[in-house]
N, C-alpha and C positions, 0 to 999 in steps of 0.2 A: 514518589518518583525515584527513590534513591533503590529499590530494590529494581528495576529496569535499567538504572544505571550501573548497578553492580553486578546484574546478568545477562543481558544483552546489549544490543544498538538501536538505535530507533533511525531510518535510511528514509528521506525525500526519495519520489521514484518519478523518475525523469524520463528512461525510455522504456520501448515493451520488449529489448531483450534483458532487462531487470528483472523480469516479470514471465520470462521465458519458461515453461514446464510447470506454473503455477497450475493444481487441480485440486479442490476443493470438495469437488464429490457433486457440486449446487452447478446445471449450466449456465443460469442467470449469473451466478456470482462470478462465475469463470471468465465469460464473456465480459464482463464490467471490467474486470482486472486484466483480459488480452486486450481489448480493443478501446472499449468506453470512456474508462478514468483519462486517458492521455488527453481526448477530447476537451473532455470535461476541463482542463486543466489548461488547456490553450484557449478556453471560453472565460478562462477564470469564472469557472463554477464550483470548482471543489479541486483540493489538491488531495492524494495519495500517498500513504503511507507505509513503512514495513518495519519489523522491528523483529531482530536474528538472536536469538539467544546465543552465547559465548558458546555452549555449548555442542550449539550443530550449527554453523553458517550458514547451512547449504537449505536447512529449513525454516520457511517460515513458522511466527509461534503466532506473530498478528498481522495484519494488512486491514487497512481503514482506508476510507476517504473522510475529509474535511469539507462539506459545502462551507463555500463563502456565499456570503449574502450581503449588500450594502445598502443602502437607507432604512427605512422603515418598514 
């Protein structure tokens, strides 16, 4: 964890102009990251995440989602 912390930020992504000009190359992954994850995330089914390296702000280096799941 400390080499993430010593090169980039790791950003909760809360709205879709966060997320604005996000292109991956994948339409599937595209779409998740414009419109899907925010859903997802007012359902509490999975929270979204991005992580900017020091280096270039302006580019993402990773974007995830977290499914949450509760009981069994």
């Amino acid at each position: 964890m400390s080499f993430l912390k010593e090169h980039g930020s790791l950003f909760s992504v809360n709205e879709p102009k966060e997320l604005e000009g996000f292109n991956c190359g994948d339409l599937d992954i595209d779409e998740f990251f414009a419109k899907d994850c925010f859903g997802f995330t007012k359902q509490l089914l999975g929270k979204t995440w991005e992580f900017l390296p020091n280096s270039v702000q302006s580019i993402s280096a990773v974007m995830f989602s977290i499914s949450l799941r509760y009981g069994s």
